[in-house]
C-alpha positions as a Markdown table, in Angstrom:
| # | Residue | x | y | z |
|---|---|---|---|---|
| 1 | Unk | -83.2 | -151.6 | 0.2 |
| 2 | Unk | -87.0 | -151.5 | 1.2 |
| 3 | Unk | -87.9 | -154.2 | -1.3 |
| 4 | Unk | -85.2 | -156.6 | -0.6 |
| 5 | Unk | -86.4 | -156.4 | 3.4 |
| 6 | Unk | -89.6 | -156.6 | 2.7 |
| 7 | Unk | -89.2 | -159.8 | 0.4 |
| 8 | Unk | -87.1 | -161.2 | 2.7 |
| 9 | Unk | -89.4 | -160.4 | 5.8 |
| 10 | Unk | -92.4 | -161.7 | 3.7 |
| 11 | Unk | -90.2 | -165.1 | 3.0 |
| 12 | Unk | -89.6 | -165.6 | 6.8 |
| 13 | Unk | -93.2 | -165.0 | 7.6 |
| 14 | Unk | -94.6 | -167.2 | 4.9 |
| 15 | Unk | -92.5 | -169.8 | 6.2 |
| 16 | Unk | -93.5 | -170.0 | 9.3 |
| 17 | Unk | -97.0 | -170.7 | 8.0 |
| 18 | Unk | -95.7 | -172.8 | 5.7 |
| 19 | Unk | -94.2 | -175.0 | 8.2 |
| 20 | Unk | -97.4 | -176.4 | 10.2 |
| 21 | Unk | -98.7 | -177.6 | 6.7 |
| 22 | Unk | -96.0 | -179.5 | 5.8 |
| 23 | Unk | -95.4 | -181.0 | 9.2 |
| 24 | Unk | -99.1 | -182.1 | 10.1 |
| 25 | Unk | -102.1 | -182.4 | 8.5 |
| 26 | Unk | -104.1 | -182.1 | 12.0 |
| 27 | Unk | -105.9 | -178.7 | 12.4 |
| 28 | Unk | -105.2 | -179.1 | 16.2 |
| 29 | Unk | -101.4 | -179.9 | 15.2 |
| 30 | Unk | -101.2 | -176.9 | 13.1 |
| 31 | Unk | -102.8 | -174.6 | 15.4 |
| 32 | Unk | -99.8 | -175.4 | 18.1 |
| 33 | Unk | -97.2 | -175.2 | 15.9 |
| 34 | Unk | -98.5 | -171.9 | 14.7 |
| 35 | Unk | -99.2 | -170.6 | 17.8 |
| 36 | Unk | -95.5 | -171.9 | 19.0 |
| 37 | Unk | -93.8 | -170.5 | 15.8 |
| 38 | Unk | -95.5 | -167.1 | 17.1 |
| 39 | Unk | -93.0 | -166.6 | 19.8 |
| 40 | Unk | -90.1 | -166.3 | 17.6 |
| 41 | Unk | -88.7 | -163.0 | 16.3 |
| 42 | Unk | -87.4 | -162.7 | 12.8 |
| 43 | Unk | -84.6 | -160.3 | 12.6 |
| 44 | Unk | -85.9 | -159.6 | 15.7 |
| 45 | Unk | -89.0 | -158.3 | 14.6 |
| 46 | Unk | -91.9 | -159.5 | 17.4 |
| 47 | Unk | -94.9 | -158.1 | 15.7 |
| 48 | Unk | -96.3 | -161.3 | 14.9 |
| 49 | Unk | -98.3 | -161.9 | 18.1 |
| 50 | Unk | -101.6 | -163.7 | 18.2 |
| 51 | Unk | -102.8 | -161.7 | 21.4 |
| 52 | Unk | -102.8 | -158.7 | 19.5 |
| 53 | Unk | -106.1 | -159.8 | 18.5 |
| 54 | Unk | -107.6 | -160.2 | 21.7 |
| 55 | Unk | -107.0 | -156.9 | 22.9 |
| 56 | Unk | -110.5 | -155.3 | 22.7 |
| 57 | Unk | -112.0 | -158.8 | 24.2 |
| 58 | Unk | -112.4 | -160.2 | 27.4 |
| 59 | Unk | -109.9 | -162.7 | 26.5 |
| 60 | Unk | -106.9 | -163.3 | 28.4 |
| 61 | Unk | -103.2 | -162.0 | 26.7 |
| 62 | Unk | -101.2 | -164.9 | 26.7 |
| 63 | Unk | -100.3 | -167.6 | 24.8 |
| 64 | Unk | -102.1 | -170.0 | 26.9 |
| 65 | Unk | -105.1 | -168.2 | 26.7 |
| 66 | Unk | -104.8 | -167.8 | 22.9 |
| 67 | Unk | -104.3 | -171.6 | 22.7 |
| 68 | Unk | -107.6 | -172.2 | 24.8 |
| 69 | Unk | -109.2 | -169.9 | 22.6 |
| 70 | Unk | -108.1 | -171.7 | 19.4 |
| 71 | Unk | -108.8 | -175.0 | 20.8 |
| 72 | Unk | -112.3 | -173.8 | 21.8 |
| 73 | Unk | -112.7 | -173.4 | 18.0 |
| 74 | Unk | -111.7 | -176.1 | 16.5 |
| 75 | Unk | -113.7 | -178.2 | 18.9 |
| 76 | Unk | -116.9 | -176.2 | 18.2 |
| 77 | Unk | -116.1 | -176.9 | 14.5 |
| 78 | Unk | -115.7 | -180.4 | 14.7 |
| 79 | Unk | -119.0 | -180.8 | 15.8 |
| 80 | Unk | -118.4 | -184.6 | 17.4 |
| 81 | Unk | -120.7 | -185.1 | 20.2 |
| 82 | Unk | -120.3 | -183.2 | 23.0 |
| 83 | Unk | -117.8 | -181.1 | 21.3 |
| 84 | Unk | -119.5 | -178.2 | 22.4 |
| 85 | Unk | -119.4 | -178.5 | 26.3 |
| 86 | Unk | -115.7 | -179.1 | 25.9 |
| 87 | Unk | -115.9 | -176.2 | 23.4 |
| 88 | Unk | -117.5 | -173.8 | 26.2 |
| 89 | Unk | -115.4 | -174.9 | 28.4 |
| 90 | Unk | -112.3 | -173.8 | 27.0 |
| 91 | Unk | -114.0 | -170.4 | 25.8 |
| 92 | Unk | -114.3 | -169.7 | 29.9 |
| 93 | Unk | -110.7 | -170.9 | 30.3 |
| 94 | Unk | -109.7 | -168.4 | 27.6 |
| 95 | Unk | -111.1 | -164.9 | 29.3 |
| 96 | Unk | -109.0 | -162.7 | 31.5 |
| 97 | Unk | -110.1 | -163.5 | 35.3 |
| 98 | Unk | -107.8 | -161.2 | 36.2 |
| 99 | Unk | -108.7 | -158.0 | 38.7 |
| 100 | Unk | -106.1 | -155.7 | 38.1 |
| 101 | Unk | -106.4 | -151.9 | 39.7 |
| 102 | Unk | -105.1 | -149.1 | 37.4 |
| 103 | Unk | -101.8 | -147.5 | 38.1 |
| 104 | Unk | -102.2 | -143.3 | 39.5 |
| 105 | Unk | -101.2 | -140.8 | 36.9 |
| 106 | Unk | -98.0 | -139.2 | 38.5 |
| 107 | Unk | -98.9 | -135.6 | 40.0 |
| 108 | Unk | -97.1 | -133.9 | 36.6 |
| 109 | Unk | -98.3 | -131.9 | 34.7 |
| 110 | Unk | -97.3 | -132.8 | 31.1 |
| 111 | Unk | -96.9 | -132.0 | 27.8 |
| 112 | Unk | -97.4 | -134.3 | 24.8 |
| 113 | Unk | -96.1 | -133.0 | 22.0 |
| 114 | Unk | -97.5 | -134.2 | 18.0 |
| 115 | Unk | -96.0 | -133.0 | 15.1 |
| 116 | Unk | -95.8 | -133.5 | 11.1 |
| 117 | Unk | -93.0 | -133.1 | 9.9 |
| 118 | Unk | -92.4 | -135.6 | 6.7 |
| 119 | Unk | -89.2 | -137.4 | 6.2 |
| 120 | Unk | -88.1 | -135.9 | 2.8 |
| 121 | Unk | -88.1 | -132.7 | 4.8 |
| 122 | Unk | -86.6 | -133.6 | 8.5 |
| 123 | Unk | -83.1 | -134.3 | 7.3 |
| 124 | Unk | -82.9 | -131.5 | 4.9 |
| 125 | Unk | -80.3 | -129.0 | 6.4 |
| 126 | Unk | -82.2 | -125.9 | 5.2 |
| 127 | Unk | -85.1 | -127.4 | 7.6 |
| 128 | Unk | -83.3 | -128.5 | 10.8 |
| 129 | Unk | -83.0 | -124.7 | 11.6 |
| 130 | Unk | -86.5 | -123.7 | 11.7 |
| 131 | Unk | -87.5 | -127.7 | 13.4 |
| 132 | Unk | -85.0 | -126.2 | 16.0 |
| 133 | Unk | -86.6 | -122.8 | 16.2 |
| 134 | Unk | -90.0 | -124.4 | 16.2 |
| 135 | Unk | -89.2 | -126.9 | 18.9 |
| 136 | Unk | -88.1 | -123.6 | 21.1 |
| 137 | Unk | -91.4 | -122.6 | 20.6 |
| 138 | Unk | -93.1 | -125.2 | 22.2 |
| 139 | Unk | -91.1 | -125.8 | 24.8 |
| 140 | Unk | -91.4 | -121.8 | 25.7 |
| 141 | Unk | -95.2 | -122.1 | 25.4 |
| 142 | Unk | -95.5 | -124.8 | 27.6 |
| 143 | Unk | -93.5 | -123.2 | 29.8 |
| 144 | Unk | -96.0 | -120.3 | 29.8 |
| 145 | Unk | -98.9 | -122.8 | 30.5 |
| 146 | Unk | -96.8 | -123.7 | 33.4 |
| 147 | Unk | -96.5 | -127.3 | 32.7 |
| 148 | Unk | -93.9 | -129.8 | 34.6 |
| 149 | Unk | -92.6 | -131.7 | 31.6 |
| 150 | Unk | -92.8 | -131.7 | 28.0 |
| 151 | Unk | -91.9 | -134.6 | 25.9 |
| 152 | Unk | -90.6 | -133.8 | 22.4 |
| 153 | Unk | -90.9 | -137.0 | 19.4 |
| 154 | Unk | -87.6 | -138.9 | 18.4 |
| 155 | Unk | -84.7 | -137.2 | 16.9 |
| 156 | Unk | -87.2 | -133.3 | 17.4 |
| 157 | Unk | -83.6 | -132.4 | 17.2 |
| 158 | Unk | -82.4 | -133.3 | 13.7 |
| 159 | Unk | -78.6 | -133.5 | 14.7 |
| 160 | Unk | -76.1 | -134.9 | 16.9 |
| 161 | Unk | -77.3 | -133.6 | 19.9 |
| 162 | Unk | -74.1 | -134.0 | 22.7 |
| 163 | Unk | -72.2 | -132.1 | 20.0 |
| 164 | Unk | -74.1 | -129.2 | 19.7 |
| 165 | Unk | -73.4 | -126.8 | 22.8 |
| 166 | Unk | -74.8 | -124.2 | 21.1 |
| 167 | Unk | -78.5 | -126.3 | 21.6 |
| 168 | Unk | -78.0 | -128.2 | 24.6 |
| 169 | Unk | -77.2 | -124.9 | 26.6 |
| 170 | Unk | -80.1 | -123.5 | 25.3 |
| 171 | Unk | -82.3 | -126.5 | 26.7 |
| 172 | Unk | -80.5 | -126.2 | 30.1 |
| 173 | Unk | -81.5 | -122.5 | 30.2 |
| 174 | Unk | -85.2 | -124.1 | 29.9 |
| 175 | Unk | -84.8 | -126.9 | 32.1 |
| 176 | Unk | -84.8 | -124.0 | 34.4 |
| 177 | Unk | -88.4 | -123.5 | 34.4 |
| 178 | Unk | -89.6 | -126.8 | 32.7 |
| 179 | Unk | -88.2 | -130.9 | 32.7 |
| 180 | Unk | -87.8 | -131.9 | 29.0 |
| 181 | Unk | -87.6 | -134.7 | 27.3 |
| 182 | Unk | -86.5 | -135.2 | 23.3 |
| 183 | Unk | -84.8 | -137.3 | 20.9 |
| 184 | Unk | -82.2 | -136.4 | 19.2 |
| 185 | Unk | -79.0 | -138.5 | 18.1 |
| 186 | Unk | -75.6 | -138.9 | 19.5 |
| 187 | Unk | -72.0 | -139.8 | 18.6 |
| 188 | Unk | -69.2 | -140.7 | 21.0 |
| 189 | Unk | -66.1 | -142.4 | 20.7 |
| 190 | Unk | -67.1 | -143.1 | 17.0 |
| 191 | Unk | -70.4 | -144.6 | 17.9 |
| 192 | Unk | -73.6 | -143.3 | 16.8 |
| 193 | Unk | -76.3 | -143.9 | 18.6 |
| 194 | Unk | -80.7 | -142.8 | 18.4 |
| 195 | Unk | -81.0 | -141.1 | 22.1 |
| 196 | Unk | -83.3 | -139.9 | 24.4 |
| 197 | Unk | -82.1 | -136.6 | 26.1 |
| 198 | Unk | -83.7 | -135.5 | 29.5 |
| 199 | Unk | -83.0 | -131.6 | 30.7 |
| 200 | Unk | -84.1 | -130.6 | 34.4 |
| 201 | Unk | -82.7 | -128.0 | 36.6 |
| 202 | Unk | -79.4 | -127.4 | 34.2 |
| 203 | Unk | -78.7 | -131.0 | 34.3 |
| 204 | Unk | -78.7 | -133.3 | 31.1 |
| 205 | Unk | -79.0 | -137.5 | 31.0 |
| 206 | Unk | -78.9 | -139.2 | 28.5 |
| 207 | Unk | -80.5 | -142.8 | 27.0 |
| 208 | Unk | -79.1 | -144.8 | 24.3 |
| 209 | Unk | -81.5 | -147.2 | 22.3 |
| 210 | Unk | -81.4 | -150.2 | 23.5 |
| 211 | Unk | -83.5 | -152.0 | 20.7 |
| 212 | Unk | -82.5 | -151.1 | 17.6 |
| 213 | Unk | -84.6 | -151.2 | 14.1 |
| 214 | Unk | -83.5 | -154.6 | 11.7 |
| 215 | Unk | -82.9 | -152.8 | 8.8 |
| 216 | Unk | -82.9 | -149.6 | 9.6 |
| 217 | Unk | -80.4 | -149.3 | 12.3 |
| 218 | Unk | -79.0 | -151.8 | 12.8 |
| 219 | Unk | -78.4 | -154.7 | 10.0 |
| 220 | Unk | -79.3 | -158.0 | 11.5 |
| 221 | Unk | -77.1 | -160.5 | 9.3 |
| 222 | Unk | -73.1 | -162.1 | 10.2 |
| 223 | Unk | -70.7 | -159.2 | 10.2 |
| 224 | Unk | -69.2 | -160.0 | 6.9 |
| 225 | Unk | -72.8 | -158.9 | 5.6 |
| 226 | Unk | -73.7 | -156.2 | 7.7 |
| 227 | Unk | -70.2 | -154.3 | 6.4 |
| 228 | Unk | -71.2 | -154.8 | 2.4 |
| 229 | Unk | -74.8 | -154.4 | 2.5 |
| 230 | Unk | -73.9 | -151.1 | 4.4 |
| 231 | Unk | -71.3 | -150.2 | 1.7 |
| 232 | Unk | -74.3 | -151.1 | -1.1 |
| 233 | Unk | -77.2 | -149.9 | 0.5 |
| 234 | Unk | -75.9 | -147.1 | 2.8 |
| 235 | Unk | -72.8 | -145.6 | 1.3 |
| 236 | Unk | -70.9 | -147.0 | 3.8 |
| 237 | Unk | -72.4 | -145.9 | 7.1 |
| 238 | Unk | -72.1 | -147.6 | 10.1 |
| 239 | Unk | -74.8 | -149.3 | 12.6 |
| 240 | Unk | -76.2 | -147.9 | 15.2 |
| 241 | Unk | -74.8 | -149.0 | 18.7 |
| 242 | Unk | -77.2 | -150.1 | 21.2 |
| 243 | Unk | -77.2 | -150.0 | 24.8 |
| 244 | Unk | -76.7 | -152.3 | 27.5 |
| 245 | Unk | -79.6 | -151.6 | 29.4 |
| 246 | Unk | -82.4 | -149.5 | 29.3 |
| 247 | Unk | -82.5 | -146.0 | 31.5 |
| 248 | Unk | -84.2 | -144.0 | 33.9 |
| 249 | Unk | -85.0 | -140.5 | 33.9 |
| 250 | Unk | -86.1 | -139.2 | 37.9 |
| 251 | Unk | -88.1 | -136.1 | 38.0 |
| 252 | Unk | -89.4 | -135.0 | 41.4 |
| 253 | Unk | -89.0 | -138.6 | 43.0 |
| 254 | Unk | -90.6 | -140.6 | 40.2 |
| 255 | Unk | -89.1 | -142.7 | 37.9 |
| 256 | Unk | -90.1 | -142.6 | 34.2 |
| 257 | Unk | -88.7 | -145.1 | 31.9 |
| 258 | Unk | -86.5 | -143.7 | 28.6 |
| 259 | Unk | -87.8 | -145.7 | 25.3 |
| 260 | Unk | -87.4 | -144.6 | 21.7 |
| 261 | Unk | -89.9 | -145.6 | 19.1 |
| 262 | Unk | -89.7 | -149.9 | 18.4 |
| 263 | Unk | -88.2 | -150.7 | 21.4 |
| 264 | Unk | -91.3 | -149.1 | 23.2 |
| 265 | Unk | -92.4 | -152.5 | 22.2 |
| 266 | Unk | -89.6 | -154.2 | 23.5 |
| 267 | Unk | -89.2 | -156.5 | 26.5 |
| 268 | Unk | -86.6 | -155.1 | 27.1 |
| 269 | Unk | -87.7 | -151.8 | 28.3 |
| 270 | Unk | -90.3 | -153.4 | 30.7 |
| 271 | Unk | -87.7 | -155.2 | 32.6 |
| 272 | Unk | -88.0 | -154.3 | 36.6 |
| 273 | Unk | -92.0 | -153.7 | 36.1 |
| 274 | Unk | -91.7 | -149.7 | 35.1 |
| 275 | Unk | -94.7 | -148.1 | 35.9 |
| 276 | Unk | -94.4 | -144.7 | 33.6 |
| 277 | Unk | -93.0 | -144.8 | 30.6 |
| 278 | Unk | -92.1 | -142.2 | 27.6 |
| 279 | Unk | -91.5 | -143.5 | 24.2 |
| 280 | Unk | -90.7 | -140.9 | 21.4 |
| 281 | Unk | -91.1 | -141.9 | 18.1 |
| 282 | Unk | -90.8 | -140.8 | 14.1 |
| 283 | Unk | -93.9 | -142.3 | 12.6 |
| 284 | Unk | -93.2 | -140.2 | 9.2 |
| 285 | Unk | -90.6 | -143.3 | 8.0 |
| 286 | Unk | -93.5 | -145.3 | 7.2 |
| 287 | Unk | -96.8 | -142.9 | 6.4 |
| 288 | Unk | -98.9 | -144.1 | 4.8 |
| 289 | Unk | -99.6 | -147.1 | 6.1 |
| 290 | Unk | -101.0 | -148.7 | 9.2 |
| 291 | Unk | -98.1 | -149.3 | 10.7 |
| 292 | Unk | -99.1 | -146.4 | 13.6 |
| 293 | Unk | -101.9 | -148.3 | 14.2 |
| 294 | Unk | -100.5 | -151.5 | 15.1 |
| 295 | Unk | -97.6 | -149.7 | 17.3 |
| 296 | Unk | -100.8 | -148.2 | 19.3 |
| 297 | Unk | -101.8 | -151.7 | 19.9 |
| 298 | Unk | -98.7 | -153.1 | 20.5 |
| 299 | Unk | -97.9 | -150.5 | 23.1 |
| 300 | Unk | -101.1 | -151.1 | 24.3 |
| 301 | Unk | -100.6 | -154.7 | 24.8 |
| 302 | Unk | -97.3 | -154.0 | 26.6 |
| 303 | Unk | -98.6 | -151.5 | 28.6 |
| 304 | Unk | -101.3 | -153.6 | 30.5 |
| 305 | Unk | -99.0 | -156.5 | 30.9 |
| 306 | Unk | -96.8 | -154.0 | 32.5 |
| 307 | Unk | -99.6 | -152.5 | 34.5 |
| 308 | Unk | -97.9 | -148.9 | 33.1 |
| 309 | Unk | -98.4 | -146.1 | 31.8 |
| 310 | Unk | -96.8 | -144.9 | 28.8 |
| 311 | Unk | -96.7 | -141.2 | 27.5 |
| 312 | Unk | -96.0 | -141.5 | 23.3 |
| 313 | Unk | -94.6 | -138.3 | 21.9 |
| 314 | Unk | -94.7 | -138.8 | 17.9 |
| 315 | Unk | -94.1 | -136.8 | 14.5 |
| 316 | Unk | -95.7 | -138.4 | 12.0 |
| 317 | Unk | -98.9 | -139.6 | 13.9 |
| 318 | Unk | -101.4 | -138.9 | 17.2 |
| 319 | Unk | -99.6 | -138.8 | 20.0 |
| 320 | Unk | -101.1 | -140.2 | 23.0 |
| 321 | Unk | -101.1 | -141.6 | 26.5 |
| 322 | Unk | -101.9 | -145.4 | 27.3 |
| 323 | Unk | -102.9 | -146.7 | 29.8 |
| 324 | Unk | -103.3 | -150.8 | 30.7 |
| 325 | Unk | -106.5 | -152.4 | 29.5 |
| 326 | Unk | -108.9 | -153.5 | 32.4 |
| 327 | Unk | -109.9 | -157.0 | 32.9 |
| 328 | Unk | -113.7 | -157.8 | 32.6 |
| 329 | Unk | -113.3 | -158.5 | 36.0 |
| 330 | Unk | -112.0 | -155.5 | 37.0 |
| 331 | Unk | -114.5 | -153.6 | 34.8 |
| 332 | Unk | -117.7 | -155.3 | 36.9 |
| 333 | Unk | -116.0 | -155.0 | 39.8 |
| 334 | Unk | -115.5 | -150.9 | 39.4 |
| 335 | Unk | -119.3 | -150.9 | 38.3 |
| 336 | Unk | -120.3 | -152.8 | 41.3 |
| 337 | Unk | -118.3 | -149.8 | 43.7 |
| 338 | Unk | -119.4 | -146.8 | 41.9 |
């Protein structure tokens, strides 16, 4: 099927630029209509997003600013008279005046794991024995470098977790010593669903995805459709079922916000201002490409609007913590006091 999406996808996409040309032939008239047809998410996806761009900038990260920006070019371009004073002017309107302090790492000592495991091989039932034996092992090592929490990537546990008792007991024994976090996946009253599990003193929570993948999880198309293009694509299988709401996992009085892999760069999960957040993800679906690379940014961009933290567990790529960008502002202004 990854053709056909990817056709379809680049369709969608090409229409939305295609749509400012035949509507106007204004630079000014296009830019606005580009920059509005930016907010919309086909099939959900939201990767489209002019402020990407501005991250390693001074510039501002919203839409306004990014329309001030644009304007500020097209004025300079024009080169009418006095075009550039109005041109400067909006180039000032278009930087981040913002003086935003950093959020504290919480006083935990964690555990990011990384790990390369490709995707011909993590499904393979010969393998998910040794992934299991392997993820043991770094969850007793850490444990022996006395750490507080480790955080394992999505689905570390190849299987339908909350069916396993064999595992899960295994992972409460642990949770004696050490808070862990890890993907796995979960089926329950014949819904499946791509979960985060969270183990601390012999007690297990659980977070169901609340953002699923077009495509991939979930087929974004009427129900008549979704049914045969699962029966021609997928043998049948069924959807993913999301959540309602995205979850909370509370170790020693803080709150750390459950995410697994896209919907890390979700709204969604940054509803009620989180200020920690763990996303897990599977990067080895799409190596190589840069799609790693753009999920860093995006993360990145989601995590200073936020003004959180986020601790990203992955297989596939780097895993790493981010934390919101500073303003220029803020940047003199922590020069000035050190």
């Amino acid at each position: 099927m990854i053709p056909i999406v990817v056709l379809l996808i680049a369709i969608v996409y090409g229409t939305l630029f295609l749509i400012p040309a035949l509507i106007s032939g204004s630079h000014y008239v296009k830019a606005f209509l580009l920059l509005l047809l930016s907010q919309i998410a086909p099939f959900g996806f939201n990767w489209f997003n002019f402020e990407l761009i501005l991250y390693y900038t001074p510039f501002g990260l919203t839409p306004l600013h990014v329309g001030f920006l644009m304007a500020s070019v097209l004025i300079f371009a024009s080169k009418k008279r006095g075009s550039k004073i109005i041109a400067f002017c909006l180039l000032l309107a278009s930087i981040d005046y913002s003086s935003n302090s950093l959020p504290k790492k919480p006083d935990i000592d964690i555990e990011l794991v990384h790990t390369k495991i490709s995707q011909s091989d993590k499904w393979e039932n010969e393998n998910i024995i040794k992934s299991i034996r392997e993820d043991f092992n770094m969850i007793e090592k850490a444990i022996k470098d006395k750490k507080r929490l480790i955080i394992l990537p999505e689905t570390a546990f190849a299987l339908y977790l909350n069916k396993n008792e064999i595992v899960i007991e295994r992972l409460l024994q642990y949770s004696e010593d050490i808070a862990i976090i890890t993907g796995g996946l979960a089926y329950e009253d014949g819904k499946y669903y791509n979960s985060a599990y969270f183990f601390d003193k012999r007690q297990m929570k659980r977070a169901d995805k609340v953002t699923l993948v077009p495509f991939a999880e979930k087929i974004p198309l009427p129900d008549f459709l979704v049914s045969l293009t699962n029966d021609i694509f997928f043998d049948g299988a069924e959807d993913f079922t999301e959540a309602s709401r995205p979850t909370d996992f509370e170790l020693d009085g803080i709150k750390i916000r459950s995410a697994v892999c896209f919907e890390g760069s979700s709204k969604a999960i940054y509803a009620n201002e989180p200020k920690y957040i763990s996303v897990i993800s599977n990067n080895a679906w799409f190596l190589p490409s840069t799609e790693p690379v753009l999920q860093n940014l995006m993360l990145s961009l989601y995590a200073t609007k936020a003004n959180a933290i986020i601790y990203h567990s992955i297989n596939g790529s780097q895993s790493v913590i981010i934390e919101p960008r500073q303003s220029l502002i803020s940047r003199i202004l922590t020069k000035v006091k050190g």
